[in-house]
Structures are given as structure tokens and as C-alpha cells.
DOMARNU-479271 format. One record per residue (C-alpha): residue number from 1; residue in three letters; x negated, y negated, z. Coordinates in pm, 1 decimal. Layout:
<nodes>
     n   res       east      north         up
   NUM   ala          X          Y          Z
...
</nodes>
This chain:
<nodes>
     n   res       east      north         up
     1   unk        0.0        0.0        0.0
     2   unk     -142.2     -296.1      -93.0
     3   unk     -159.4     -586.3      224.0
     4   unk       33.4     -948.2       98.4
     5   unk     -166.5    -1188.0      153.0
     6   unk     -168.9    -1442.8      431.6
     7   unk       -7.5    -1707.9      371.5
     8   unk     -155.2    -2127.0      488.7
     9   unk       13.2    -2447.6      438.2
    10   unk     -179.5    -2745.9      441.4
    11   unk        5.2    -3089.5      486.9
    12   unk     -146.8    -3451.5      391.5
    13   unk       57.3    -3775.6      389.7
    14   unk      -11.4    -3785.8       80.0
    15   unk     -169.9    -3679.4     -340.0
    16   unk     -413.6    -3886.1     -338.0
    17   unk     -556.0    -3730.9      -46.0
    18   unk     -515.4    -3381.3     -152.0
    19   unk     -739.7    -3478.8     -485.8
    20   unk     -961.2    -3639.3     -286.0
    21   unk    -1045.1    -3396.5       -7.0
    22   unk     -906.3    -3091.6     -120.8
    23   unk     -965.4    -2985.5     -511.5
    24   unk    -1250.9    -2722.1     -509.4
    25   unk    -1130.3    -2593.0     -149.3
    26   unk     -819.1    -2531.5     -315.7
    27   unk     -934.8    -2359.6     -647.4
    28   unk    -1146.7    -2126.8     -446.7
    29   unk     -903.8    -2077.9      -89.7
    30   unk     -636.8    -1936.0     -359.3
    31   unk     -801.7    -1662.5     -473.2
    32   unk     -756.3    -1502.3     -109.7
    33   unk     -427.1    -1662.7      -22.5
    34   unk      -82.3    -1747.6      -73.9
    35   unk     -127.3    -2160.3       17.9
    36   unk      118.0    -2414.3      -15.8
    37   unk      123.9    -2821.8      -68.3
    38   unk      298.9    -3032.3      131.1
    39   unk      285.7    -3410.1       63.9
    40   unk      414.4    -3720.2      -67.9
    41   unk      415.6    -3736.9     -434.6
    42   unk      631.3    -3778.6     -697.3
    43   unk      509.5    -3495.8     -913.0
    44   unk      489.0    -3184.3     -761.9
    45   unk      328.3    -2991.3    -1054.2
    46   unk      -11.1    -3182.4    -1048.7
    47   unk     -218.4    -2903.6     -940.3
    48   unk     -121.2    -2647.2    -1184.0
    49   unk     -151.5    -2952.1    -1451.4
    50   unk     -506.4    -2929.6    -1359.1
    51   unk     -513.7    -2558.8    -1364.3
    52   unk     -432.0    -2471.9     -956.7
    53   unk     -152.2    -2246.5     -941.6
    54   unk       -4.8    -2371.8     -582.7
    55   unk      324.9    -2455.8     -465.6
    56   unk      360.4    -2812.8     -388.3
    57   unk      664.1    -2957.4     -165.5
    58   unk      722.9    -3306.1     -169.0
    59   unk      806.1    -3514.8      149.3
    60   unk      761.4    -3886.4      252.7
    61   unk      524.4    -3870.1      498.7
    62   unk      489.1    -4228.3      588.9
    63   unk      142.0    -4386.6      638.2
    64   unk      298.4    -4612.1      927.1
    65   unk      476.2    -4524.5     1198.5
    66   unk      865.0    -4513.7     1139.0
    67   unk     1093.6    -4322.6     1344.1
    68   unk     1375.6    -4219.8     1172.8
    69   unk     1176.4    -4117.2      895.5
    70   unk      907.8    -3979.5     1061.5
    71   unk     1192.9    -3798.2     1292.2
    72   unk     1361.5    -3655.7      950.7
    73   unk     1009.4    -3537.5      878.0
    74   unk      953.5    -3342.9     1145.3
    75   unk     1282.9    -3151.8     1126.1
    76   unk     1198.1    -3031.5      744.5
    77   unk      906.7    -2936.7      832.5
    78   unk      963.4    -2738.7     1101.0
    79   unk     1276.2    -2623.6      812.2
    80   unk      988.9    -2525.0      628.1
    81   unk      764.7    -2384.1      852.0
    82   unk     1010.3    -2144.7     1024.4
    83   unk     1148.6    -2027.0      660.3
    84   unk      786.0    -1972.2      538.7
    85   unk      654.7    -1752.2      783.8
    86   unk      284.8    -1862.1      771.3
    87   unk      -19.7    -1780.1      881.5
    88   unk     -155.4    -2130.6      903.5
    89   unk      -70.5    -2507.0      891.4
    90   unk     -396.1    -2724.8      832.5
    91   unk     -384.3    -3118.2      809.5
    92   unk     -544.3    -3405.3      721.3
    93   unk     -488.7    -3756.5      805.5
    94   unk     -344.5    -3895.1     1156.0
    95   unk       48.4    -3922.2     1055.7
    96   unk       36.4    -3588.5      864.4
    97   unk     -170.9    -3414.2     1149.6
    98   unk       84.4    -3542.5     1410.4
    99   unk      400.6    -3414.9     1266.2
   100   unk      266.9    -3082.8     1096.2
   101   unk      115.0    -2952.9     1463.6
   102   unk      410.2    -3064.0     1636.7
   103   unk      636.4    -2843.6     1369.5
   104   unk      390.7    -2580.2     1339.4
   105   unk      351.5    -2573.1     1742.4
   106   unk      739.0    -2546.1     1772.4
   107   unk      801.1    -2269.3     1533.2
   108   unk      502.4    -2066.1     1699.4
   109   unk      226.8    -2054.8     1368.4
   110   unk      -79.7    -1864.5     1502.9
   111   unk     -334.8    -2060.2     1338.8
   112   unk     -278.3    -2389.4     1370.3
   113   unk     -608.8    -2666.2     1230.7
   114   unk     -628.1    -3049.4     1199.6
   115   unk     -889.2    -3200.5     1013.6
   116   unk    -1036.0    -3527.1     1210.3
   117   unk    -1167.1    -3788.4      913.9
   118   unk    -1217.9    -4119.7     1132.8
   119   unk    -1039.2    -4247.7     1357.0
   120   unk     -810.5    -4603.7     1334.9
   121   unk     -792.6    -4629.1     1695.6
   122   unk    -1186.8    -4718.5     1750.1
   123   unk    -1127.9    -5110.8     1607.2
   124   unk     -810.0    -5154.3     1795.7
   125   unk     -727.5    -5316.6     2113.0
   126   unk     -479.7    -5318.6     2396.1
   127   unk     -145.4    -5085.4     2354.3
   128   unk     -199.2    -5037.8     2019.6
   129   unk     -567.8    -4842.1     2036.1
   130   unk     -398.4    -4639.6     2362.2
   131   unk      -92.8    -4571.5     2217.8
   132   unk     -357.8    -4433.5     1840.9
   133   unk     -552.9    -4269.7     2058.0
   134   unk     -281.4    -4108.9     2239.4
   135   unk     -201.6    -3956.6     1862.2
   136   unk     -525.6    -3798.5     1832.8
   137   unk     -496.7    -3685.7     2138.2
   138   unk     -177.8    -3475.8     2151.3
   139   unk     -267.4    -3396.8     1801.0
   140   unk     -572.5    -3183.9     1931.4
   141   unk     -398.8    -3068.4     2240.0
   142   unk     -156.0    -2879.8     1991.7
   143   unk     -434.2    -2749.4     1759.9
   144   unk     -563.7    -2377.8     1785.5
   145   unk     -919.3    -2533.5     1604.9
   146   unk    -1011.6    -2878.7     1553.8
   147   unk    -1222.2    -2922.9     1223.1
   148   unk    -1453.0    -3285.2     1205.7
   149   unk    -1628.4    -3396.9      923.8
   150   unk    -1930.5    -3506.2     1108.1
   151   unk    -2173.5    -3418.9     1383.4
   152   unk    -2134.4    -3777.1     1545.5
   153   unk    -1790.9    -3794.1     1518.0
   154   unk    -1745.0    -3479.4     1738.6
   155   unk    -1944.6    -3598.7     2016.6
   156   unk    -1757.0    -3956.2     2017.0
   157   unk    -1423.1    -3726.9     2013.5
   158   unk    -1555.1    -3535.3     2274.0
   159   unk    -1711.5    -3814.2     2514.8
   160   unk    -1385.8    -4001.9     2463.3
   161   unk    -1155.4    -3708.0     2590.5
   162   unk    -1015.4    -3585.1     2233.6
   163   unk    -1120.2    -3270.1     2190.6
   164   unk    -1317.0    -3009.5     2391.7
   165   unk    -1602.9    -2826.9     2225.7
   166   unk    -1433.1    -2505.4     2193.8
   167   unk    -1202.5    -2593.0     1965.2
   168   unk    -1431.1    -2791.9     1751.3
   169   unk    -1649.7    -2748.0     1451.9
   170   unk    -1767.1    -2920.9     1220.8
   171   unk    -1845.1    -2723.5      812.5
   172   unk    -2225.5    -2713.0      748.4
   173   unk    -2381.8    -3045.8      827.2
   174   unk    -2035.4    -3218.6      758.6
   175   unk    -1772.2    -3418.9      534.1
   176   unk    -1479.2    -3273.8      477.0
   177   unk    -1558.3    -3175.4       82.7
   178   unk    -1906.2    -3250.9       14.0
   179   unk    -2019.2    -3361.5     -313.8
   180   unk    -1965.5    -3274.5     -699.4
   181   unk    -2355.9    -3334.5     -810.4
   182   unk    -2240.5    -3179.8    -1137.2
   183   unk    -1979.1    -3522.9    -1140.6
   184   unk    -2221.4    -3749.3     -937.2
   185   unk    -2565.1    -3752.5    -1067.2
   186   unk    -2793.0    -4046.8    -1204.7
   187   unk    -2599.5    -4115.3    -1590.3
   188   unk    -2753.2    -4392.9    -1807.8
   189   unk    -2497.4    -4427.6    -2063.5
   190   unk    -2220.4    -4499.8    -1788.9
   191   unk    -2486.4    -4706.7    -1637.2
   192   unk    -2508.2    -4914.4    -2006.9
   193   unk    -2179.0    -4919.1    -2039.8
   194   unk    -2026.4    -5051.5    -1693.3
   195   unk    -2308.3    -5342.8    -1706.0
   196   unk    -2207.0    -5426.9    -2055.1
   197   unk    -1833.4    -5473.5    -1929.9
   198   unk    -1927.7    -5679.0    -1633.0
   199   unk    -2162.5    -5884.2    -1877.1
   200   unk    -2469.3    -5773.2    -1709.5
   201   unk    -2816.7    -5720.4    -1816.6
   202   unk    -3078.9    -5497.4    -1671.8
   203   unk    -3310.7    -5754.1    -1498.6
   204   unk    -2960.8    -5809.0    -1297.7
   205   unk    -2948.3    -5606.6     -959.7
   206   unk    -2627.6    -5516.8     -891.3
   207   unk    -2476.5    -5397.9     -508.6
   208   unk    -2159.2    -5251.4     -472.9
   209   unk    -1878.3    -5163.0     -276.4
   210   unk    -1674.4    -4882.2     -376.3
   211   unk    -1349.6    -4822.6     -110.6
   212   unk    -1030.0    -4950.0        5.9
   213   unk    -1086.5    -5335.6       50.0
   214   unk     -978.3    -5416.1      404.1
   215   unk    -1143.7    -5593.5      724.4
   216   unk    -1231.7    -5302.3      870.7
   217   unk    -1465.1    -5186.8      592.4
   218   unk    -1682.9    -5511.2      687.5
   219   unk    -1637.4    -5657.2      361.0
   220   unk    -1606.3    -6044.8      433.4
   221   unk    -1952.5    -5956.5      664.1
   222   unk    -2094.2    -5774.0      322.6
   223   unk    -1956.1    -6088.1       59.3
   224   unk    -2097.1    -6353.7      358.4
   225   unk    -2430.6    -6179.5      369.3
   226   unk    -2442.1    -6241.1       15.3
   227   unk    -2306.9    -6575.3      -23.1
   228   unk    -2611.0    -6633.0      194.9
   229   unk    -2904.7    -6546.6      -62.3
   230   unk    -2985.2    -6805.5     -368.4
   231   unk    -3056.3    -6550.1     -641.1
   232   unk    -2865.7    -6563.0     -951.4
   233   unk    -3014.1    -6251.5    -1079.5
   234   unk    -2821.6    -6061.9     -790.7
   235   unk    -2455.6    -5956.2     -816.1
   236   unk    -2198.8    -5796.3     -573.8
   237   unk    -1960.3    -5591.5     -726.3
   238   unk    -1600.0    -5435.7     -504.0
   239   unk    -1429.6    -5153.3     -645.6
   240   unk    -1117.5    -5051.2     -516.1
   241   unk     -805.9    -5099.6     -418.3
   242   unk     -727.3    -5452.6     -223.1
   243   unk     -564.2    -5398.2       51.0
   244   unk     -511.3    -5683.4      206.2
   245   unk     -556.6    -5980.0        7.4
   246   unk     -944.6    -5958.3       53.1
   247   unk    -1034.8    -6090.5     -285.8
   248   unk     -895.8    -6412.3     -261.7
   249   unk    -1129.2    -6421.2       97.4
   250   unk    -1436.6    -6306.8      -57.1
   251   unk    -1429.9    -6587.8     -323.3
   252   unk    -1382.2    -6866.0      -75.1
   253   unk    -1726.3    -6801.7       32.4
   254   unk    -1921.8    -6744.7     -233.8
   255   unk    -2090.8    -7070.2     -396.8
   256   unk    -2181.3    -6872.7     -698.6
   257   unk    -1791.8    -6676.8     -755.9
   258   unk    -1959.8    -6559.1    -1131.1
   259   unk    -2194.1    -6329.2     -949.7
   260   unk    -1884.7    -6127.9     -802.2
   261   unk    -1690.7    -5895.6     -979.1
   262   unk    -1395.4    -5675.7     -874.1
   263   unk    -1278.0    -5375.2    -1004.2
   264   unk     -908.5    -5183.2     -849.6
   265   unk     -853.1    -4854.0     -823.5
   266   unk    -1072.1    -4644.2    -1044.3
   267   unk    -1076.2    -4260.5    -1139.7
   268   unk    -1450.7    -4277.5    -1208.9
   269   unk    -1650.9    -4442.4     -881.1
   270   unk    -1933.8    -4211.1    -1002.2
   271   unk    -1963.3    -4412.4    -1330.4
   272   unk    -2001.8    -4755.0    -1120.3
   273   unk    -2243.9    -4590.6     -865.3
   274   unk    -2460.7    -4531.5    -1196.7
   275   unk    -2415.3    -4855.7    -1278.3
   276   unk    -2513.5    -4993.8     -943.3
   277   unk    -2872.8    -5004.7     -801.4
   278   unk    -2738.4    -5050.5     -386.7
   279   unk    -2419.3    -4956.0     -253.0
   280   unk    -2284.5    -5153.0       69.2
   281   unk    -2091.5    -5017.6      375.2
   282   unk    -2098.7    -5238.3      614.5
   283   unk    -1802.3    -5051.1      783.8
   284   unk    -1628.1    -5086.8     1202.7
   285   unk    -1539.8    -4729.6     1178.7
   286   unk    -1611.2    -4401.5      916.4
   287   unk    -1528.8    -4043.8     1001.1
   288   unk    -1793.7    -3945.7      779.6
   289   unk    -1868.7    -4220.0      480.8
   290   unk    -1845.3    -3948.1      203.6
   291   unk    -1876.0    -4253.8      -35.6
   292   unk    -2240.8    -4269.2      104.3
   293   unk    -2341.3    -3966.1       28.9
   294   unk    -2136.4    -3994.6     -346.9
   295   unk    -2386.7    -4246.0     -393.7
   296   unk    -2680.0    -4070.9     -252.0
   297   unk    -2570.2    -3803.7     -550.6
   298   unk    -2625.6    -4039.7     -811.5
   299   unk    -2973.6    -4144.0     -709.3
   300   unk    -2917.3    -4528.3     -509.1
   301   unk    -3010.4    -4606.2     -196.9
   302   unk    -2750.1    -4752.9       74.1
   303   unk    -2712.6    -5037.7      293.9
   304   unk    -2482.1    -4958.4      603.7
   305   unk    -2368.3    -4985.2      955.3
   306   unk    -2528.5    -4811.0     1206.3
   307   unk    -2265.0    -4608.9     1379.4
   308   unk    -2140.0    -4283.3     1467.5
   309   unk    -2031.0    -4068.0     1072.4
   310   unk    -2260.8    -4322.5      861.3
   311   unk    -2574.2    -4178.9     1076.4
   312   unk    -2472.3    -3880.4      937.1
   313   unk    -2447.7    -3976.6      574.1
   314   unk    -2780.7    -4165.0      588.8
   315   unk    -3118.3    -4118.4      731.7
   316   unk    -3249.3    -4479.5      807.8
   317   unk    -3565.3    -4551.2      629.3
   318   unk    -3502.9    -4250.4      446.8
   319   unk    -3199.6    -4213.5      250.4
   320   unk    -3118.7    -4604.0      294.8
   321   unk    -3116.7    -4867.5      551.2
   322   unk    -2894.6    -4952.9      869.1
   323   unk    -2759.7    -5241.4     1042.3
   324   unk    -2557.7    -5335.9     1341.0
   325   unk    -2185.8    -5363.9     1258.0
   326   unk    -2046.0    -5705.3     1261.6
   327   unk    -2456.4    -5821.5     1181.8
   328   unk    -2448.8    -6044.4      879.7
   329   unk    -2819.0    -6182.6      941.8
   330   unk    -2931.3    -5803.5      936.9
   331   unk    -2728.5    -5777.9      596.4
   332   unk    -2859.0    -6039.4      438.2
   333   unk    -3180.0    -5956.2      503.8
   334   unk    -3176.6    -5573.9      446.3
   335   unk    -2999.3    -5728.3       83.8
   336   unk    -3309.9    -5929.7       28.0
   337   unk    -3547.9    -5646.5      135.9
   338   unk    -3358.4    -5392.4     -113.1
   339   unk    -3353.8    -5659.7     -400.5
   340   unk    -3721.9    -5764.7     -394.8
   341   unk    -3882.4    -5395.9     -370.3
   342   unk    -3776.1    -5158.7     -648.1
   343   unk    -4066.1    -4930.5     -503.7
   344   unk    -3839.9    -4851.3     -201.6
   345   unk    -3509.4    -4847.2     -396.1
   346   unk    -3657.1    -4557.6     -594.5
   347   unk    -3833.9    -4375.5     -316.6
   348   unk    -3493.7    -4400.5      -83.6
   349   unk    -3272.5    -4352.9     -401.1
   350   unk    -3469.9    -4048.2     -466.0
   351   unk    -3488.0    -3894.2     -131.4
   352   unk    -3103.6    -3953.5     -122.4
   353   unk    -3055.7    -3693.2     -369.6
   354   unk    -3247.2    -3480.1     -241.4
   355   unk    -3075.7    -3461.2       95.7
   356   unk    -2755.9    -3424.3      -76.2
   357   unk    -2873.5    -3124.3     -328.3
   358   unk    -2947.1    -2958.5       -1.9
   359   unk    -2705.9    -2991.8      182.6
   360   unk    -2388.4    -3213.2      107.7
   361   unk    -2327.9    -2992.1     -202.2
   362   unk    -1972.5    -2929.4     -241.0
   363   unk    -2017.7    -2572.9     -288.2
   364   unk    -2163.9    -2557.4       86.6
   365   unk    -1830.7    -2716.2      210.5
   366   unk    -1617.1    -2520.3       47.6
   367   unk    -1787.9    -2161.6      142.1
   368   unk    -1778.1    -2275.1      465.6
   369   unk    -1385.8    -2326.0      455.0
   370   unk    -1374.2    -2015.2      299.5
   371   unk    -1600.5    -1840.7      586.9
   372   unk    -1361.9    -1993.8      865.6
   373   unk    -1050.4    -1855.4      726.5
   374   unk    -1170.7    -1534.0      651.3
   375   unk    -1283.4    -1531.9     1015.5
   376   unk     -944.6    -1627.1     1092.8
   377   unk     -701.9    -1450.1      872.2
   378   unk     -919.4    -1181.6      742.6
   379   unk     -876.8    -1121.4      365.7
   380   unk     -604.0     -909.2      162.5
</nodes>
């Protein structure tokens, strides 16, 4: 008699999220079991359009906290849950972590995972960064295992009452999917091309940000530091999605607004790390700063804050250079120090790819999400 296999249901808040995190886990996961998608998205067939032959459920899992439809949530998925008769619930992301291990808790699933990615609680104050924290916390308190995508950001959880160790692990030497080097690798002819768009030639040095614009990420520190620096050969270029009305900020400071370029949302941050010769991340808070090691991938060096996930990502002196959060002296002059010495840009930018060959490979990740499960639920 042949054994079914087991079945897992992983839940993110929302598509993006599960193409961002989730892809080659996915592709390789479903060869041993029966896993279904649940998320918010308004086309539930786009992983077998992309050739992954998994079930996908929609639901609006809200980013923010609403009751009623968070509430509603909660009561189709534990619909769901209690129909499907799984083996596992994993999440990712805060809001989806909360409501699938308080369904999957209720119905009684054996194996029950969260995925910790950074926490929004750590540049809050008052009620709000108790009551956020409170989240995480009941979040692991329901958990069977508690996966983090860095080293660092374990031992914060754990120092700050989160999690306990023995329900914590973090996959190889962390982020929670590694990194395509086949996808993100040093590429001249993107590199041509993306400078010819932005009208730039190759005596131009060009630093960029590539994430969701937002306070948070330290970009009004990153577009001061540079506003800072009387170079007209430099440029500072933000890709990403503006989240709240940070491009309209930037610009007020800069004396020089033709050096600046921004870019939205973009399907190809690999071509515009090519393009680049520094990437910023002057970040508050990262779980991990997979962007970092993205970049590291392609062959450029890194400027970024010094705190716990980023010290993961990047070695200083090594792989890139720190600085202080909030420090907009020591980013101005870690700018000028990258900008002036193309010895060190190539030795860090070198070393950076190195470190992510070896381990940050996506491969690694996902062998080690296939190792815990088969731990777990054994294989059919």
C-alpha cells in the first residue's frame, strides 16, 4: 500500500511574499508533499503559470490590523484547517503568522512553524511596540518550532523574551531563501543598459537603494548623507516601491535633484544591482537584509547599519562597511570612502561573492527546509 503523503499548508498575507520567499522551497518541498497556498491574491493559478503544481486559496489577509476582517479570517481558516486535515501550517509575516497559529492551534495541527523575518515592533514606542511585541509573542507561544532567518535575530528574540532556544532554529547560516547566483551575478549588458536609461556614463558612480521606500529603511539619513558630498560625478539611485511619500522628501534636500533617480517597483533588482557600483541600507530594523546579500551576488560592496540581521548579511571591512543607525556623518563619510577607492570596492565587491557562493546559495536554504521537514514529517 502505498503511504499518501503528508500534507503542509503554508499561509502569507500575501503573493508577493510567496514569490519572494518561497519559489525554489516550493518547487522542491512538492516533490515530497501534498502543500497548499494560502494568501491574498487575486489569481490563484500563479504558481502552476510558472510551472508549480500547488493549490492556492485566496483570502484577505490584511497587512494592518482590522478586526472584523481579521476575525472573519480566522474563522476560514480554522474552516480550512479542520477540513484539510494537515500535517503542518507554516507562516510568514506577523499578521499571517498570528491568525494561521491561532487556527492551526485550535483545530489541533501537530506541526505547527512560523517564520520570524524582522520584527516592526523594535522602532516603535509606547502601547503600540507592547501591544507588536505582544504579537510575536503569543505567536511563538503557539508554535511547535520557531524558524529565524538570522543568527542575530534569534538571540535579540531570545534576550527580549520571544522565543526560547528550543524551539528555535535558524536554516544554514540564515535568510529565509538565500540567493539565486544563477539570477544574481555580475551582468555587463544589464549594467550598459540601466546606465544608458538613467543617462549615465561609466566615470559616474552610482549607489543605490533597492526596497520598500519608508522611514524606517533610513532613507532620508541615506539621501541627507548624500546631499552632503559636492561631487557631480556621484549619483543615488532608489528603487522601489514609495511607501510613504518619501520621494517628494528626498528631493527637498538634495541641492543637486539631477543626481537622483527613482525607479518603483521592479521585477529585475538584479539588473540595477549590476548597474550599481554601492548599494545603501541604512536601515532601524532588518530580520535578515536578504537585499544585502542579493547584492553581494552580483559582485558590489555595501554600505549599512550596524545592527542585529545586517551583521549577518555583511562582514564589516570585508563584505562592505557599517555604520551606526540614525549616523548620517558616518554615511557620508563611508559614501566618500567607497567613491574615492575603487581598489576597495573591488576587493569588498569580490569577497562579497564569495561569501555568498558559499554559503547564502539558495540551494543551501532550500535543502535545509527540505532536511527539517523530513525530520518532521518523514517522507512518503
Amino acid at each position: 500500500m502505498i503511504k499518501s503523503k503528508a500534507k503542509i499548508c503554508f499561509i502569507l498575507a500575501t503573493e508577493l511574499s510567496v514569490k519572494a520567499f518561497l519559489l525554489n522551497h516550493l518547487k522542491v518541498l512538492s516533490q515530497y508533499y501534498d502543500i497548499t497556498i494560502i494568501t491574498n491574491t487575486k489569481n490563484p493559478y500563479f504558481l502552476t503559470e510558472i510551472g508549480i503544481p500547488i493549490c492556492v486559496l485566496q483570502m484577505n489577509i490584511t497587512r494592518n490590523i482590522n478586526i472584523m476582517s481579521d476575525f472573519k479570517s480566522l474563522l476560514s481558516l480554522v474552516k480550512i484547517l479542520y477540513s484539510g486535515q494537515f500535517s503542518a501550517v507554516h507562516s510568514v509575516t506577523p499578521k499571517a503568522g498570528l491568525l494561521a497559529m491561532l487556527a492551526s492551534w485550535l483545530v489541533g495541527v501537530p506541526l505547527r512553524v512560523h517564520t520570524f523575518t524582522g520584527q516592526v515592533w523594535v522602532s516603535k514606542k509606547g502601547m503600540k511596540r507592547f501591544l507588536l511585541k505582544r504579537i510575536d509573542c503569543l505567536i511563538a507561544i503557539l508554535t511547535t518550532d520557531n524558524i529565524i532567518d538570522s543568527p542575530s535575530q534569534k538571540q535579540f528574540l531570545i534576550d527580549q523574551g520571544v522565543l526560547i532556544e528550543k524551539k528555535s532554529l535558524v536554516f544554514a547560516k540564515g535568510s529565509i531563501s538565500g540567493v539565486d547566483v544563477a539570477k544574481f551575478k555580475p551582468n555587463k549588458l544589464a549594467r550598459a543598459e540601466i546606465r544608458n536609461d538613467l543617462e549615465l556614463t561609466e566615470e559616474c558612480l552610482l549607489f543605490a537603494f533597492i526596497g520598500r521606500l519608508n522611514v524606517d529603511k533610513g532613507v532620508l539619513d541615506l539621501a541627507k548623507a548624500f546631499s552632503r558630498i559636492s561631487n557631480n560625478n556621484l549619483h543615488l539611485l532608489f528603487v522601489g516601491p514609495d511607501e510613504q511619500g518619501m520621494e517628494a522628501e528626498i528631493m527637498k534636500l538634495q541641492i543637486n535633484q539631477s543626481n537622483v533617480h527613482f525607479v518603483g517597483h521592479t521585477s529585475s533588482p538584479e539588473a540595477y544591482m549590476a548597474a550599481a557600483d554601492v548599494l545603501c541600507l541604512p536601515s532601524y530594523r532588518e530580520g535578515f537584509g536578504t537585499v544585502l546579500i542579493e547584492a553581494a551576488a552580483v559582485g558590489i560592496p555595501v554600505i549599512a547599519s550596524r545592527i542585529y540581521g545586517i551583521t549577518d548579511a555583511v562582514v564589516d571591512h570585508e563584505t562592505g562597511l557599517l555604520h551606526n543607525p540614525h549616523d548620517i556623518d558616518s554615511i557620508q563619510q563611508l559614501m566618500e570612502s567607497m567613491s574615492s577607492n575603487h581598489v576597495l570596492r573591488a576587493k569588498l565587491g569580490g569577497q562579497a561573492r564569495k561569501r555568498v557562493i558559499e554559503g547564502f546559495n539558495s540551494e543551501l536554504i532550500t535543502q535545509a527546509w527540505v532536511d527539517f521537514y523530513q525530520e518532521k514529517l518523514g517522507v512518503a
